[in-house]
C-alpha positions as CSV (number, residue, x, y, z in Angstrom):
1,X,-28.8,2.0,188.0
2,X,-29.4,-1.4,190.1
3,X,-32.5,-2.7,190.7
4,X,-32.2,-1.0,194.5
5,X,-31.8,2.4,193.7
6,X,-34.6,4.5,193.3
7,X,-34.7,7.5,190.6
8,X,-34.1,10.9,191.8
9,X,-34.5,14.3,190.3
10,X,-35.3,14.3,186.9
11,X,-35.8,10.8,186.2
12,X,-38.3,10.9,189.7
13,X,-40.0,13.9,188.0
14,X,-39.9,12.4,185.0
15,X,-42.0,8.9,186.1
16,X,-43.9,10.8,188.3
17,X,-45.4,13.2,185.0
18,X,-45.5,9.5,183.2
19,X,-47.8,7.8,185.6
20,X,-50.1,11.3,186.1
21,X,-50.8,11.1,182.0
22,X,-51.5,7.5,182.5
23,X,-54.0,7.9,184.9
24,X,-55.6,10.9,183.3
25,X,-55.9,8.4,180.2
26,X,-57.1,6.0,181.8
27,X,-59.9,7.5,183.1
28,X,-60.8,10.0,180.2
29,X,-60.7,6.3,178.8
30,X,-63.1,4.5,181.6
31,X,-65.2,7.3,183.1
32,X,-68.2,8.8,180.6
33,X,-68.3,11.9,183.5
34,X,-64.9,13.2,183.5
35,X,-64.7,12.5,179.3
36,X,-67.7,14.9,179.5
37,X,-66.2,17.5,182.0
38,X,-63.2,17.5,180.0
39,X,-64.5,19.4,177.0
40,X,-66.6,21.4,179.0
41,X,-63.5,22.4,180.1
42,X,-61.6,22.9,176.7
43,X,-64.8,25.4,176.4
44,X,-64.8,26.8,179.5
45,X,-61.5,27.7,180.1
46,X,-61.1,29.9,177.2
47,X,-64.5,31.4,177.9
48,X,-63.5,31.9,181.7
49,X,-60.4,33.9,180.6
50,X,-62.3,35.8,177.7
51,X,-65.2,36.5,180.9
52,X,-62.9,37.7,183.2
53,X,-62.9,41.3,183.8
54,X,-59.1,41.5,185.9
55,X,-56.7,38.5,186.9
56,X,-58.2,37.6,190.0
57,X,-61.7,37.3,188.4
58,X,-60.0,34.9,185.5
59,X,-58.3,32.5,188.0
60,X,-61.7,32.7,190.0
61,X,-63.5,31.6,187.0
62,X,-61.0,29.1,185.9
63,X,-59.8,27.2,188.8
64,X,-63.3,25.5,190.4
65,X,-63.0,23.9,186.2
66,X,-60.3,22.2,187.5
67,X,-61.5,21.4,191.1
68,X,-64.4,19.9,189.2
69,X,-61.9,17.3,187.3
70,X,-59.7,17.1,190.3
71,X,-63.0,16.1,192.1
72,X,-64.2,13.7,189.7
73,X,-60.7,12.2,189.5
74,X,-60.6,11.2,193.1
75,X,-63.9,10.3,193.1
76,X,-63.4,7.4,190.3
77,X,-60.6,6.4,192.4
78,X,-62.5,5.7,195.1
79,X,-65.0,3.8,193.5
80,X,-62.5,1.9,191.9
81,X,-60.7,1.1,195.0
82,X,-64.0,0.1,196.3
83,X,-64.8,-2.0,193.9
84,X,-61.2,-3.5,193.9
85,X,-61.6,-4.7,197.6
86,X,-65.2,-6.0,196.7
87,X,-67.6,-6.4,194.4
88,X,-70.1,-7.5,197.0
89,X,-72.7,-4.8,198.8
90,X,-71.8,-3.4,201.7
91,X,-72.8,-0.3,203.7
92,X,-69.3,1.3,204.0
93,X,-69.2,0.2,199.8
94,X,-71.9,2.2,199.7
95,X,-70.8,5.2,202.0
96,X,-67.8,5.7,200.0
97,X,-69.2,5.6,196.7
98,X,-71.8,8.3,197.9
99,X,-69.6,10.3,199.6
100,X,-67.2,10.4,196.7
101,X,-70.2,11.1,194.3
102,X,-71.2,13.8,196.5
103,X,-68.3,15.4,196.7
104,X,-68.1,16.0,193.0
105,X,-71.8,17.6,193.5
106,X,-70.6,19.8,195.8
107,X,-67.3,20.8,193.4
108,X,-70.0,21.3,190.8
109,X,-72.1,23.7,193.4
110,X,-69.0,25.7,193.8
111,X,-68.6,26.3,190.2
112,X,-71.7,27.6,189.2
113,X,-71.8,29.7,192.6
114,X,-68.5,31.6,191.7
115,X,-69.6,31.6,187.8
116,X,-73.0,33.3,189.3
117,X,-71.4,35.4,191.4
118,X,-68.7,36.8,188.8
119,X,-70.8,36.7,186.0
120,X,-74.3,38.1,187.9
């Protein structure tokens, strides 16, 4: 392959699954939240399934676990970008970074809600 052609099919799949691990690395690696919301999940998931009275109540359970990392993902993105553009304070800065920050508040409210709901 020439350094003009770009990989397709596997090899595409392939970089694409390399460069997802990578960034899941690198921010269990750099980010103190998601570490933490990652082995709430290796506890919760289990216990979501185990909860779960039928199917629909286990994926109910499970998935807003992983809207939460999902969430918090995006959100350290966005405060990395951010911080990439500038280091110096600025009101949109700012707006983004709270946004972002409440966005994974509001992931979080959704999780205990349905966790309430199916478990109440």
């Amino acid at each position: 392959m020439n350094n003009n052609t770009k990989p397709t099919g596997i090899k595409k799949l392939w970089s694409a699954s390399i460069y997802s691990a990578q960034g899941l690395k690198a921010c269990y690696k750099s980010e103190y939240a998601f570490r933490l919301e990652v082995w709430l999940a290796f506890v919760l998931v289990p216990l979501g399934y185990w909860l779960g009275e039928s199917d629909i109540e286990r994926v109910l359970l499970i998935a807003p676990i992983f809207l939460v990392l999902i969430v918090e993902m995006l959100n350290s993105a966005i405060e990395a970008l951010v911080d990439r553009v500038s280091l110096e304070q600025h009101e949109l800065s700012g707006f983004a970074k709270d946004v972002a920050s409440a966005a994974v508040l509001l992931s979080l409210v959704i999780f205990l809600f349905v966790w309430a709901i199916i478990l109440l």
